[in-house]
C-alpha positions in Angstrom: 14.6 12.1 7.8 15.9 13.6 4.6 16.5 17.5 4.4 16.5 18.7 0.8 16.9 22.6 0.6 20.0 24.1 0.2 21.1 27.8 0.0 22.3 28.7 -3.2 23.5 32.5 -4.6 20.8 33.6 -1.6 17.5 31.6 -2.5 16.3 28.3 -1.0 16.1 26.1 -3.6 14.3 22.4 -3.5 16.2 19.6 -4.9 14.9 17.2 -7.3 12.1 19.0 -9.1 11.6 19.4 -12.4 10.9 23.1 -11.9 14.5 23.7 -10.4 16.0 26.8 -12.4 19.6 26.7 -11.9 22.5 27.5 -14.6 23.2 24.2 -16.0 25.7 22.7 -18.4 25.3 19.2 -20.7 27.5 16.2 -19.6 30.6 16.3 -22.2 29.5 14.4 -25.2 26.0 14.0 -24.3 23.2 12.5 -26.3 20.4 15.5 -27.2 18.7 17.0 -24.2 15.9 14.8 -23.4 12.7 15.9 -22.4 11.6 15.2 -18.6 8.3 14.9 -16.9 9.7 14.4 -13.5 12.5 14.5 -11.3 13.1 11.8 -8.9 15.5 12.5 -6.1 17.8 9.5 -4.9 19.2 10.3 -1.6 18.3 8.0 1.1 17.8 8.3 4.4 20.0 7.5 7.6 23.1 9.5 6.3 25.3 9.7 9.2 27.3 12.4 10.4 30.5 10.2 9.6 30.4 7.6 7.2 32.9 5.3 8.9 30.3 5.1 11.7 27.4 4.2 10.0 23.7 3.6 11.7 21.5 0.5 11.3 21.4 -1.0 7.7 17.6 -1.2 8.2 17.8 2.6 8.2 20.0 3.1 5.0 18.0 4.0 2.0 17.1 5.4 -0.7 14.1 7.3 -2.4 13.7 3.8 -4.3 13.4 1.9 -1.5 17.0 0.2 -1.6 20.3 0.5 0.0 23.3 2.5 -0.8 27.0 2.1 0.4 30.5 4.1 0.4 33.5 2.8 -1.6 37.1 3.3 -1.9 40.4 4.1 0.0 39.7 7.4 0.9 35.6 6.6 1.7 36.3 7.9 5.5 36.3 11.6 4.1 32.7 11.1 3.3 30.5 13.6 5.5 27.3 15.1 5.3 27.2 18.5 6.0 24.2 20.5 5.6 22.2 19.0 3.8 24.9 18.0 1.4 27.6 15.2 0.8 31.2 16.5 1.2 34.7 14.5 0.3 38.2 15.2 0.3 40.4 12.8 -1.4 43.8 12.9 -1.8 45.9 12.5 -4.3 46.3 9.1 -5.6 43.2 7.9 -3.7 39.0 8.1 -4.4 36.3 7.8 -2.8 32.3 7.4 -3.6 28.8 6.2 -3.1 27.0 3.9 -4.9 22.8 3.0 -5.1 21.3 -0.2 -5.7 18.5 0.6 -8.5 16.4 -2.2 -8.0 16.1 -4.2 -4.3 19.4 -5.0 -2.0 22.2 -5.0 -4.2 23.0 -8.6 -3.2 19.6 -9.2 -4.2 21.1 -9.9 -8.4 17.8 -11.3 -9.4 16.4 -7.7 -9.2 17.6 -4.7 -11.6 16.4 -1.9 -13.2 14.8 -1.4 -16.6 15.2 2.4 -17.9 12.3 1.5 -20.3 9.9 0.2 -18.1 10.5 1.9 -14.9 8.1 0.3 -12.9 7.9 -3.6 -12.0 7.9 -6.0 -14.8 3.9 -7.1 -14.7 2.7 -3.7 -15.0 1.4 -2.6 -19.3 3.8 -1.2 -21.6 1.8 1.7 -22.0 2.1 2.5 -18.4 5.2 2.7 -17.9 7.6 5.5 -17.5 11.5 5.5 -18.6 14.3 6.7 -16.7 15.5 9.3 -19.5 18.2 11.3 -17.9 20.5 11.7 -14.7 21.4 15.1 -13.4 24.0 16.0 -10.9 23.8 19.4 -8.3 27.2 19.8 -7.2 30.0 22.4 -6.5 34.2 22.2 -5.8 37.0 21.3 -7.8 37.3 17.5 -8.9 37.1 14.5 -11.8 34.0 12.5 -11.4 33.0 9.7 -12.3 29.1 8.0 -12.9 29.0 4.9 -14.0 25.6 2.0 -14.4 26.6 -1.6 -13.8 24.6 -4.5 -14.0 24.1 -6.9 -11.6 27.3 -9.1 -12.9 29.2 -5.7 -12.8 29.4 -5.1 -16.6 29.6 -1.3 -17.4 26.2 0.2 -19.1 27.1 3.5 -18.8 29.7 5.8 -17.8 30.2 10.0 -17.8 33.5 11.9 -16.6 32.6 15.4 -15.6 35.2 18.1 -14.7 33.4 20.1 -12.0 35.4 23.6 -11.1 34.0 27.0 -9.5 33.6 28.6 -12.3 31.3 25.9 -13.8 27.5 25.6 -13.1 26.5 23.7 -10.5 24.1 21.2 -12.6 24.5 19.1 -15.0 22.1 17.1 -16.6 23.4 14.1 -19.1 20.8 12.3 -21.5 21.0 8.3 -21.0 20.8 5.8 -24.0 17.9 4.0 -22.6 18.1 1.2 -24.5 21.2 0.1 -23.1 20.2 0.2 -19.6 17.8 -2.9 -19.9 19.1 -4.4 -16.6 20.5 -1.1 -14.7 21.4 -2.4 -10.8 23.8 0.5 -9.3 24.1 3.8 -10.1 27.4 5.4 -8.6 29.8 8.4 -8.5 33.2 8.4 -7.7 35.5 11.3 -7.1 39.2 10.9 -8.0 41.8 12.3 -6.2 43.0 15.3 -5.6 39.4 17.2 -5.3 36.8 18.4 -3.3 33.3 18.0 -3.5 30.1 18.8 -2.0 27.6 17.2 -3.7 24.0 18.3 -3.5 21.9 16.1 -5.2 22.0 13.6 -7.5 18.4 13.0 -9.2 17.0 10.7 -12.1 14.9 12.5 -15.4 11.7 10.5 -15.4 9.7 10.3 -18.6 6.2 9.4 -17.8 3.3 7.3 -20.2 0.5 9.9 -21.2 -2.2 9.3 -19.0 -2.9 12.4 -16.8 -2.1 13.2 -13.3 -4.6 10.8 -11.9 -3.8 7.6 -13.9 -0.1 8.4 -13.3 -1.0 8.5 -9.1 -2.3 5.7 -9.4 0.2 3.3 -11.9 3.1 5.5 -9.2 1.2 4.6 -6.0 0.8 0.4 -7.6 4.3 0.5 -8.7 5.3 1.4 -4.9 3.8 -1.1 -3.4 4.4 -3.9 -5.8 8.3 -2.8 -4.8 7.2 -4.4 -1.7 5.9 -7.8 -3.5 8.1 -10.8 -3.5 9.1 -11.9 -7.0 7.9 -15.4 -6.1 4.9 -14.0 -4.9 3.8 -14.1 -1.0 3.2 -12.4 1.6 4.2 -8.1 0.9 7.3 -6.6 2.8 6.5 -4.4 5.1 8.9 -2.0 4.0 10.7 -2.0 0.5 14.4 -1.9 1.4 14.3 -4.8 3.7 15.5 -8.1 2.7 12.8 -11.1 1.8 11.6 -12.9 4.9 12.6 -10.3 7.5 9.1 -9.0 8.3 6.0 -9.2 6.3 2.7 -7.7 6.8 -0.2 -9.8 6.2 -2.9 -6.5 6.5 -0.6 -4.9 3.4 -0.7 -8.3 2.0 -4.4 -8.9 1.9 -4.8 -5.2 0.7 -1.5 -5.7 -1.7 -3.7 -8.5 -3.5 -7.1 -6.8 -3.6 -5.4 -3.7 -5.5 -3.5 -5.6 -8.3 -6.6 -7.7 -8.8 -8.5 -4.3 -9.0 -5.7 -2.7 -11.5 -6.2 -6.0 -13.3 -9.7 -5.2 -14.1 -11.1 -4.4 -17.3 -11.1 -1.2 -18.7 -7.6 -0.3 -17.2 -5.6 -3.7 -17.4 -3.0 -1.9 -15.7 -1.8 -5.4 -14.6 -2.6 -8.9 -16.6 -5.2 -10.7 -14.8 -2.5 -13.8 -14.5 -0.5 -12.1 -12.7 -3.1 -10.9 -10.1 -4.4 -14.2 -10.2 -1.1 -15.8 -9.2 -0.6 -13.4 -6.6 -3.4 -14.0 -5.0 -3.1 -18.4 -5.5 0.5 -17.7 -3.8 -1.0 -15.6 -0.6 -3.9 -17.8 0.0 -1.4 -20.7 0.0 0.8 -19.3 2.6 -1.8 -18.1 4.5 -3.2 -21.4 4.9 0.1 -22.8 6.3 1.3 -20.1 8.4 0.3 -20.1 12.4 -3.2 -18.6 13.6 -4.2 -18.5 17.1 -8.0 -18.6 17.7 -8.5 -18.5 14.2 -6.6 -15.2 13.5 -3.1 -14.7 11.5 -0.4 -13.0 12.7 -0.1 -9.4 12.4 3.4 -9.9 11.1 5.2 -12.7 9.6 8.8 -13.9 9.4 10.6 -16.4 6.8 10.4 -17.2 2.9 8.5 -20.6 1.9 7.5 -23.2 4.4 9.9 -21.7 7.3 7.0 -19.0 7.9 5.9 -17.9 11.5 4.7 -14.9 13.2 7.2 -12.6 13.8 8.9 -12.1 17.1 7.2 -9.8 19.6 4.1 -9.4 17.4 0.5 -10.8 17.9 -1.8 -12.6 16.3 -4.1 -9.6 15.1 -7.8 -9.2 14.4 -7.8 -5.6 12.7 -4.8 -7.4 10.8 -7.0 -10.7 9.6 -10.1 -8.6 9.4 -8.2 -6.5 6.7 -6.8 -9.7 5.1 -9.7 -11.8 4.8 -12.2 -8.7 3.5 -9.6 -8.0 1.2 -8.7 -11.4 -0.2 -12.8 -12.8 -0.2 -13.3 -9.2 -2.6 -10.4 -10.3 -5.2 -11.5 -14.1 -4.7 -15.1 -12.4 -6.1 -13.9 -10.3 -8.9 -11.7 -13.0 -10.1 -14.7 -15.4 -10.1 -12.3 -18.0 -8.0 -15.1 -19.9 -6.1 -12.5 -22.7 -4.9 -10.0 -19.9 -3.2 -13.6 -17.8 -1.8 -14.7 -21.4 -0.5 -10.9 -21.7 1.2 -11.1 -18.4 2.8 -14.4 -18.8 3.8 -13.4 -21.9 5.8 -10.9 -19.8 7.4 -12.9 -17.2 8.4 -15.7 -19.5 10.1 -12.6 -20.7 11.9 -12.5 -17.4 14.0 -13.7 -17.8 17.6 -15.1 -14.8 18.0 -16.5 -15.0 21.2 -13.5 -16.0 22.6 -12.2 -12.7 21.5 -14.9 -10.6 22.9 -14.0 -8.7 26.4 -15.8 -8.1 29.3 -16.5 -5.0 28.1 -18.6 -6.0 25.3 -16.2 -4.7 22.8 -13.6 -7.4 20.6 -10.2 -7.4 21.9 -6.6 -6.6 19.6 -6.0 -10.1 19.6 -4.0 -12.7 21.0 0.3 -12.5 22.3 2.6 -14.5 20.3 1.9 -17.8 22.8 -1.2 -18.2 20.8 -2.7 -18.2 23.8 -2.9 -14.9 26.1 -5.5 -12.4 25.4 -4.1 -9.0 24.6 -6.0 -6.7 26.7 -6.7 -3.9 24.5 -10.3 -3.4 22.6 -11.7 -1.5 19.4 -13.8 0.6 21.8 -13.3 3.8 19.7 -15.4 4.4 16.6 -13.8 4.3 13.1 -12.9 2.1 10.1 -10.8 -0.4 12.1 -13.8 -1.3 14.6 -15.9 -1.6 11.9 -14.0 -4.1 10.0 -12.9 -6.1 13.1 -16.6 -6.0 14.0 -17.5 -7.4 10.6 -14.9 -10.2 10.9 -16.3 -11.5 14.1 -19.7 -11.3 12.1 -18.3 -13.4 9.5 -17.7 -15.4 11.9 -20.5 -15.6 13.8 -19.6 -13.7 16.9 -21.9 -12.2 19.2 -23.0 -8.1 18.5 -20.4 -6.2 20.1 -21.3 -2.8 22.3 -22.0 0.8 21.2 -18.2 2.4 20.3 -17.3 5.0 22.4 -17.6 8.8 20.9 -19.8 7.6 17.8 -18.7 9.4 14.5 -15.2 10.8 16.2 -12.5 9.2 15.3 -9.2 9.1 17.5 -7.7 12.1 17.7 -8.6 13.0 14.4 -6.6 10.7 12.6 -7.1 10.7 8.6 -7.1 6.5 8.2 -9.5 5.7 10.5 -12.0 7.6 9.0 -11.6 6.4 5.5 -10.1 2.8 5.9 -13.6 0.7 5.9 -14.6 2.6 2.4 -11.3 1.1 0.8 -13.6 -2.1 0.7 -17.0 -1.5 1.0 -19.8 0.9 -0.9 -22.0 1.1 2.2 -20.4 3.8 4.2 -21.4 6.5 1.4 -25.1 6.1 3.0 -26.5 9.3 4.9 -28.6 7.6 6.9 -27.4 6.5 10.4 -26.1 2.9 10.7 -27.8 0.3 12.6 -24.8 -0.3 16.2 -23.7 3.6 16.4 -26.7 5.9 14.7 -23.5 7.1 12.9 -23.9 9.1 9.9 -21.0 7.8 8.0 -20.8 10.0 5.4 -21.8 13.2 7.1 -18.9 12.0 9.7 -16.4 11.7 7.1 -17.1 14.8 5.2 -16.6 16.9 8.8 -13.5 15.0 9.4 -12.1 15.5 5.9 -13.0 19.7 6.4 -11.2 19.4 9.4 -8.2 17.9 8.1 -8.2 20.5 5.1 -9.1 23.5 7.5 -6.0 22.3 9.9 -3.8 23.0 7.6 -4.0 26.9 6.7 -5.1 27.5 10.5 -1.9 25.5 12.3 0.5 26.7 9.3 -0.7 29.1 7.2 3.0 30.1 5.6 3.3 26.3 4.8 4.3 25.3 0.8 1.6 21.9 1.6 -0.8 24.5 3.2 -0.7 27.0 0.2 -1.1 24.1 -2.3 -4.0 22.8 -0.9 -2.4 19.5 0.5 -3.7 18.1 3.5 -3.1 14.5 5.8 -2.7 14.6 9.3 -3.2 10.5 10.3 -0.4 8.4 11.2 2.8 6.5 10.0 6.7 6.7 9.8 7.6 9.1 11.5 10.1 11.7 10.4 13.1 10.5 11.8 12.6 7.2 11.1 12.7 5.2 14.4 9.2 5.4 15.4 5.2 5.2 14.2 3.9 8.4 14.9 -0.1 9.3 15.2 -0.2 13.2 14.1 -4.6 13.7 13.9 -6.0 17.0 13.2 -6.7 16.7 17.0 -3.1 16.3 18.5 -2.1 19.6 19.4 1.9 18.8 19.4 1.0 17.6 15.8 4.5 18.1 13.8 4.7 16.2 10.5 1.8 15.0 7.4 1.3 11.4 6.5 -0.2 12.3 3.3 -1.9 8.7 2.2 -4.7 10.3 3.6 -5.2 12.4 0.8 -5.6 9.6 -1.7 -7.7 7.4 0.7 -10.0 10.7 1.1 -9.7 11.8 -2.2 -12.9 10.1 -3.5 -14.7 11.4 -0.9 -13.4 15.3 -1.7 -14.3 15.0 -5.5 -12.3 13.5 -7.7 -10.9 16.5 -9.3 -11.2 18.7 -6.4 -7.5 17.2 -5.5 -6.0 17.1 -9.0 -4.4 20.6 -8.6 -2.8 19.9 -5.2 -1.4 16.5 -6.4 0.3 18.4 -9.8 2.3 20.6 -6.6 3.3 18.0 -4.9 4.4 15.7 -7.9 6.4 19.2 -8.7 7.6 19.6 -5.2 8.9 16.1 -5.0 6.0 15.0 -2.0 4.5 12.8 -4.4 7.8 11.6 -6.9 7.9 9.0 -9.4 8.5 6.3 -6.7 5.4 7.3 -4.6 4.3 9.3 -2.4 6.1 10.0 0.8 5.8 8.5 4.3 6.0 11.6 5.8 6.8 15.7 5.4 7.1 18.4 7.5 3.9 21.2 7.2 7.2 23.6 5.8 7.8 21.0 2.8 11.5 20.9 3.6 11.8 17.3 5.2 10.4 13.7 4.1 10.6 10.5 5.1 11.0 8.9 1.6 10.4 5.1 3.1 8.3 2.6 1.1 6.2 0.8 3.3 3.3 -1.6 1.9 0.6 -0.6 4.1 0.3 2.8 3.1 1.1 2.4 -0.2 -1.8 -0.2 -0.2 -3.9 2.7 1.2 -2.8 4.9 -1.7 -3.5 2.6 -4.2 -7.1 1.7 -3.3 -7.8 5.3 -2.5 -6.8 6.2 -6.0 -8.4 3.5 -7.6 -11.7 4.9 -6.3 -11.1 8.0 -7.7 -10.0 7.2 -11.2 -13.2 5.4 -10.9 -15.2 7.9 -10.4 -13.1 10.7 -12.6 -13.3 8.2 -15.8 -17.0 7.5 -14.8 -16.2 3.2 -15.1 -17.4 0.7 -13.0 -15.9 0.1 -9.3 -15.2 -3.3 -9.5 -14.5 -3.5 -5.4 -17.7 -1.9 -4.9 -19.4 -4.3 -6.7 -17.5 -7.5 -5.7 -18.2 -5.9 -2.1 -22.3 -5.7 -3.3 -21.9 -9.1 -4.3 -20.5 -11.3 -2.3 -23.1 -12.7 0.9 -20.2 -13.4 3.3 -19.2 -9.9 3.4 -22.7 -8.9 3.3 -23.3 -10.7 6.4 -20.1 -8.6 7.7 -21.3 -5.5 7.8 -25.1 -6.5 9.1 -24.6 -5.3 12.5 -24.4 -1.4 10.4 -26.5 -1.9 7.7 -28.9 -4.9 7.9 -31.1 -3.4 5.5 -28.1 -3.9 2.7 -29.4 -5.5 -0.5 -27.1 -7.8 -2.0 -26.0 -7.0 -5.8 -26.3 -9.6 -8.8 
């Protein structure tokens, strides 16, 4: 969890927005004052109390999704203290923090590119440049910024002279061109002085494309961060390392959205590069292990050292999102051989191995690859659907009624919207075939209840006042746990807005467009994405990139700058085209006629 405000001359004040109105001074010598669209905050997350007793590195982060470190002789005066970074260094001694820009800093293949901010594949005129870097902080002391490359060669450095007298930010103009291949980003306090630093934040300067084109080129950028260079299998969360956990549901889900972005008219992406990411999953998904048919829900190693992870399962909601997802890109790239390869690996489901007594499917199988897990998608919702339309796929038997048709669990935004990331069908009023469900009467109700939550639970709230909305489930707040927080759970504490974008379709396009201005402002949805998690206050986020909801955000947005620019969906249609997954969803719909 990362606490932002800080008091300051008797007002709360946010950190890292573009609307922050403090006294400010130019860095000595500066370039002219360059004009920003955005300010993206770079603390990370895990500070501890004391510095020289650090918590897990899996925990240390930054906004960017990478990792940070203290340097120096005197680095054990490093503390955080309210909200802030203090040090005391003594004469003859310093002490600082740097930030890897671009992955793990060991990771030197990776750096930064100030004029194309986001990764490499994505269009020129896309892009957004890192412009300008601005400092928040008070004391008496000689500091030092500095950008290195990854060999260590200075790009950049700034001495500033902070006393009390001065104001506390400063904001220095960057010769962008220089800082083609940016990896750290560090400060460094010489001694004697004394510090406390509250912010340090980069100027973003964004392409001009609106606020919903730029949520969606932010929301792809974020999860390509979680995209091996070498393509393969997505990270499941950007600052860990290659190989230590991947998640084959954000995978399949990762592929479908750059082939999507790859589409004509928005070419956000070139269509090789989607097409090579999706050749590189379907390879490694054809030699990683399945039990019963089904691939793992996570999956550890690089190259031909893949397996599942340890004390995970071999998941149908997992391989129901992967194989929907990869047979849609397979369609709208017109690859028959790859559809004919995943098609083969779908038949290879045994689905009536997986179905329970109870008549409903089952979670899966444990890591033996051979135990039943003995949970089942009894509950209605997106995830039922599409595990039922795998095991149609595969020729399964019809599975029983869900239980509490058209509620989903606890009111949890995902669930609701997740099977209309991929298919057209649920936008129907009519009731579907297994439940009588009225899916888009049922999702419009859930959506007013998620909106209508907000004001009633919080009504002095900055998200409630703006409009912003997304009680459904992921990171939580502190970090060390996944958290469900539906518009049902009373004890409900923190947002997990993805559900805004994956609803936002559904609430009309440019219904949302106001509340995602705020929260781009606020620093809920910065230049690196939108956040995990926030409190209903707006104070605290969890800034952590994780590739499933960032998948989520993607599609969701894709679907609305769809239907805002008034061009074709091409998942929809892939979706309307392709008679595998029309078979998939004929347990719902069996009426469904198949597109050209």
């Amino acid at each position: 969890m990362v606490t932002f405000p800080f008091d300051l001359s008797g007002l709360r004040v946010w950190l890292g927005l573009a609307a922050l109105v403090l006294s400010e001074v130019a860095c000595p010598g500066a370039l002219a004052r360059p004009s920003v669209d955005q300010w993206q905050c770079l603390w990370g997350n895990g500070w501890p109390s004391s510095l020289g007793d650090p918590q897990g590195a899996d925990r240390r982060y930054t906004h960017l999704g990478t990792d940070w470190g203290w340097m120096g002789p005197a680095a054990d005066s490093l503390r955080m203290v309210d909200g802030m970074i203090s040090v005391h260094v003594p004469a003859g001694r310093w002490a600082g923090i740097w930030h890897s820009l671009a992955g793990m800093q060991r990771e030197t293949n990776l750096s930064m590119d100030a004029q194309a901010l986001w990764p490499a594949d994505i269009a020129s005129d896309w892009q957004s440049q890192w412009v300008a870097l601005r400092m928040v902080a008070r004391g008496r002391a000689k500091v030092k910024l500095e950008i290195k490359s990854a060999t260590s060669a200075l790009l950049w450095e700034q001495w500033l002279e902070v006393d009390p007298s001065s104001p506390p930010q400063r904001i220095c103009s960057l010769p962008v061109a220089a800082l083609r291949a940016a990896k750290t980003l560090s400060w460094v306090v010489e001694g004697p002085g004394q510090l406390e630093v509250q912010s340090v934040d980069l100027g973003l300067r964004h392409a001009a494309q609106g606020v919903a084109p730029q949520v969606l080129v932010m929301s792809l950028a974020k999860l390509l961060r979680c995209a091996p260079a070498q393509g393969g299998w997505f990270k499941d969360r950007a600052h860990w390392p290659q190989g230590a956990m991947a998640s084959v549901s954000a995978t399949g889900l990762g592929v479908l959205a750059a082939v999507a972005c790859a589409q004509q008219p928005l070419c956000i992406l070139p269509l090789r590069h989607a097409k090579r990411c999706f050749d590189e999953v379907l390879l490694q998904a054809r030699h990683v292990d399945r039990a019963l048919g089904l691939l793992p829900h996570f999956v550890q190693g690089v190259g031909q050292a893949q397996r599942i992870h340890p004390g995970t399962e071999f998941s149908t909601v997992d391989s129901a999102l992967f194989f929907q997802a990869m047979l849609l890109a397979a369609e709208m790239l017109g690859d028959k051989p790859g559809k004919d390869q995943l098609e083969v690996m779908v038949r290879q489901v045994q689905a009536s191995h997986l179905l329970l007594k109870e008549g409903w499917y089952g979670h899966g199988v444990k890591e033996d690859g051979q135990s039943l897990l003995p949970y089942s998608w009894a509950d209605w919702g997106g995830e039922t659907v599409l595990v039922n339309g795998l095991m149609a796929m595969a020729g399964g038997p019809k599975p029983s009624r869900a239980r509490n048709p058209g509620q989903v669990w606890q009111g949890t935004g995902f669930i609701g919207e997740l099977q209309s990331l991929l298919h057209p069908d649920f936008d129907q009023s009519m009731p579907d075939a297994l439940d009588g469900v009225n899916w888009l009467a049922a999702r419009r109700s859930l959506l007013a209840q998620q909106r209508a939550a907000m004001p009633a639970r919080w009504p002095q709230s900055q998200l409630a006042q703006a409009g912003v909305f997304g009680l459904s489930a992921g990171e939580a707040l502190s970090g060390d746990a996944y958290r469900v927080n539906g518009s049902e759970r009373p004890g409900a504490e923190e947002l997990h807005p993805h559900y805004l974008l994956m609803a936002w379709a559904l609430a009309g396009p440019g219904s949302l467009l106001e509340p995602l201005k705020t929260m781009q402002q606020r620093g809920w949805f910065a230049g690196w994405g939108m956040v995990e998690a926030v409190s209903p206050d707006g104070l605290r986020v969890q800034p952590m990139q994780g590739a499933l909801n960032a998948a989520f955000e993607v599609l969701g947005a894709y679907h609305a700058v769809c239907r805002l620019r008034g061009i074709e969906d091409r998942i929809y249609s892939a979706s309307l085209r392709q008679a595998l997954i029309r078979g998939a969803l004929r347990w719902y719909f069996p009426g469904a006629v198949q597109g050209p």
